[in-house]
Structures are given as C-alpha cells and as structure tokens.
C-alpha positions in Angstrom: 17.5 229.0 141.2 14.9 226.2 139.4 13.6 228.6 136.5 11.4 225.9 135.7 9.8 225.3 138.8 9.2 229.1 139.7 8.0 229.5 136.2 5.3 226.6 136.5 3.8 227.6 140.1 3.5 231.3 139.4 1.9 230.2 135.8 -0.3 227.5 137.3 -1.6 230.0 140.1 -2.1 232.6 137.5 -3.9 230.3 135.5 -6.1 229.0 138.7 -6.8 232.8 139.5 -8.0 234.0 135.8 -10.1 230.9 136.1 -11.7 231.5 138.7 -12.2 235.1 138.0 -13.3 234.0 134.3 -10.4 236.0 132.7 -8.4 233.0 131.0 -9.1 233.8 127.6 -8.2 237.0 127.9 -5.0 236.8 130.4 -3.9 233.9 127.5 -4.1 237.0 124.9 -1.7 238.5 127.1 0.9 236.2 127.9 1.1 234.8 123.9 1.3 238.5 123.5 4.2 239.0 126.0 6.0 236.1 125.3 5.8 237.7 121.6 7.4 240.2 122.7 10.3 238.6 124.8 11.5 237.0 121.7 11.1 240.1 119.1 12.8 242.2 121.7 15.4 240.7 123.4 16.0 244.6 125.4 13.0 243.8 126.9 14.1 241.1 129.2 17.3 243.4 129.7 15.1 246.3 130.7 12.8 243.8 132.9 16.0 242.3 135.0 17.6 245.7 135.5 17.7 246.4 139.4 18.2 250.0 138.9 14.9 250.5 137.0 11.7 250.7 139.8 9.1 248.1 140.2 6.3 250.5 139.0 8.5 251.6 135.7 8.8 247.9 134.8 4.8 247.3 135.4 4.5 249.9 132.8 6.6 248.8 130.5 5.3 244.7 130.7 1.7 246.5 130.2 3.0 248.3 126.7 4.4 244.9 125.7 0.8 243.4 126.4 -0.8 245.5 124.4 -1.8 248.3 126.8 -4.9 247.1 129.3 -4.3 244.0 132.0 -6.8 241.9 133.2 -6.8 242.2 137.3 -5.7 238.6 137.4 -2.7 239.1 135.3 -1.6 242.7 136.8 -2.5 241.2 140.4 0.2 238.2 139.7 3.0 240.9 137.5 2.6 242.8 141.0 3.8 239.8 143.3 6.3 238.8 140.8 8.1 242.3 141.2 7.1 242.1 144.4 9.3 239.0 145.3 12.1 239.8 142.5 11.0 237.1 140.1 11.3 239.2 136.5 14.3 237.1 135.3 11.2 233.9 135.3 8.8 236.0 133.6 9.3 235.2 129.7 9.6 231.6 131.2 5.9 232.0 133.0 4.7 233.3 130.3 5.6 230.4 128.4 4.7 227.8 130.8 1.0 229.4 131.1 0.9 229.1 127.2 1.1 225.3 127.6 -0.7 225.1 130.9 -3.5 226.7 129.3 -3.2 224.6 126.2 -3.3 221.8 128.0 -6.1 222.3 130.6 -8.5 223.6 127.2 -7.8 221.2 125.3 -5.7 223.4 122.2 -3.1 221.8 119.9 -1.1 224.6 118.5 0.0 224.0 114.2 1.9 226.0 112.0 0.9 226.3 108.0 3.7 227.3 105.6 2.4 228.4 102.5 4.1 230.0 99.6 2.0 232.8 99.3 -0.2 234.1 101.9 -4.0 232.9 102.2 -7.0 234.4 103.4 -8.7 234.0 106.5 -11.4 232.4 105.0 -9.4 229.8 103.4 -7.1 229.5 106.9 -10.4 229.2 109.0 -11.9 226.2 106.7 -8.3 224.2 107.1 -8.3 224.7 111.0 -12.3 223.0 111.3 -11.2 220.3 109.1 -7.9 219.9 111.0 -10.0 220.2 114.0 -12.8 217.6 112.6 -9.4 215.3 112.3 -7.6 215.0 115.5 -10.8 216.1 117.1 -9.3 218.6 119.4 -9.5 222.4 118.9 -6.6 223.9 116.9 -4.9 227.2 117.0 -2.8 227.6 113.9 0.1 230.0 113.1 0.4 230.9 109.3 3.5 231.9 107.6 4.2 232.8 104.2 7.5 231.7 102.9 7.9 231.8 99.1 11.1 229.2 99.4 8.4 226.3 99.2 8.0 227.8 95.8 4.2 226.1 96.1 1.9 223.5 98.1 2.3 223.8 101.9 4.0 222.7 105.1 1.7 221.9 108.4 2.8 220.9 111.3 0.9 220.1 114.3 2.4 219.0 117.3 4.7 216.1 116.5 3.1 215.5 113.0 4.4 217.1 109.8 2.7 217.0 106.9 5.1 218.4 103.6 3.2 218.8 100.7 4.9 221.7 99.1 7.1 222.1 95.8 10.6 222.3 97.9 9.6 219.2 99.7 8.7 217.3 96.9 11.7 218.2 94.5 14.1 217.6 97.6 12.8 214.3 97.7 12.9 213.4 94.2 16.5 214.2 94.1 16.9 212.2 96.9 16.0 209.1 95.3 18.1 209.9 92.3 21.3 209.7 95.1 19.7 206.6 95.9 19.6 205.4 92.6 16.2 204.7 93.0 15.1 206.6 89.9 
C-alpha cells in the first residue's frame, strides 16, 4: 500500500471540500490538532488501527483528539476514511493537509527557541517583522529551552538563524580547536 499517495488524495480532497465549503481555517485547527496528538500519543494510532474496535467508537475517539466539535467537511471525509478502512493513513493525511494547506495559503511554518519564555506580545512583533522579511505569512512555534543559557534559535524553513549563548560559546571553542584563536 502507497501511504503517501492515499495520504495526499484524501488530504487534497479534504482540503478542496473545506474550501469550498469555507471551512479551511478551521478543518487546519483540526488536523494540526490531530496530528498533535498522533505524536504525543502514540496508543492513539494503536487504538485507530485496531479492527476489533467499531467504526463509530473510533469517530468518537478522533473527535476527542480534535478537541471535541468537527467541522462537516472534516467529519464528512473521517467517515469515508473508516468507511474504506484507511485509519492506518490517517496521521499521514493529517500531515499531508498540514503542508497542502501551507502551501496553497501561502504559510511558512518557524520555530523560536528561547531561553526563557516570552510573551505573546513580544512573539507577535517578531512574527510581522519575520513576515515583513521573507514577505510571506509566518506561523511560528515557540519553545523555551533554558540549555541556550540566553539569545535565541529561529528557524524557518531551511534557514537557521543561532544567536543564542550555547551557540555562540560552541563556536568560540570551535575556533580554539582550530587554532584560530
């Protein structure tokens, strides 16, 4: 079975169908919040893929792990996908309508490490200057990780920007291995 090709027509026709029914936005909530989910709990998969476990007990469980409420687009397409026996592509559709999505709006997707954590404030004026830069909307993921002992670590797509303590000291004692200091 071609995961990846299941995976990108059931996403592609969801995505098509919250279009047209004007309930991306919200069906992309759901999927980020699903494929959150997959990760944090792997039994979820286990309890999705189970053939003993009815069609209509899974629905309800995949609705708790979105977060309760469904938009009709996205409990429309969960309903043909245990329809035709495709939960073991599900985590991978979710996925694959993540980037679909991304893609079709536009939406670069960053990570900011900082030491300690920062307020929303300060995290919304970084994203419209990030923005303002690669002049593209930008949905950024902050972690706090007190390792970097100070500064910050962004990365945005393919782009890393290291500007934090760690980084800095690592590459200072790099260059005395060098000899270069």
């Amino acid at each position: 079975m071609n995961t990846g090709l299941i995976s990108s027509r059931y996403a592609d026709s969801l995505l098509q169908y919250a279009v047209s029914l004007g309930q991306q936005e919200e069906v992309y909530d759901k999927m980020k919040l699903l494929s959150e989910m997959f990760m944090k709990m792997p039994r979820l998969r286990s309890a999705i893929i189970n053939p003993s476990l009815p069609g209509r007990e899974k629905k309800k469980i995949l609705v708790t792990a979105c977060g309760g409420g469904m938009p009709s687009s996205l409990s429309k397409m969960i309903d043909l996908i245990l329809k035709n026996e495709r939960e073991e592509a599900l985590q991978y559709i979710a996925l694959r309508f993540i980037d679909l999505y991304r893609e079709k709006f536009d939406i670069q997707s960053g990570r900011l490490v900082t030491a300690i954590s920062i307020d929303h404030e300060t995290e919304q004026q970084l994203v419209t200057r990030i923005q303002k830069m690669v002049k593209t909307n930008v949905e950024m993921e902050s972690v706090t990780d007190p390792g970097i002992i100070g500064g910050f670590i962004l990365t945005l797509g393919d782009f890393r920007w290291d500007a934090s303590i760690s980084g800095e000291l690592a590459r200072i004692r790099n260059k005395f291995r060098k000899g270069l200091l």
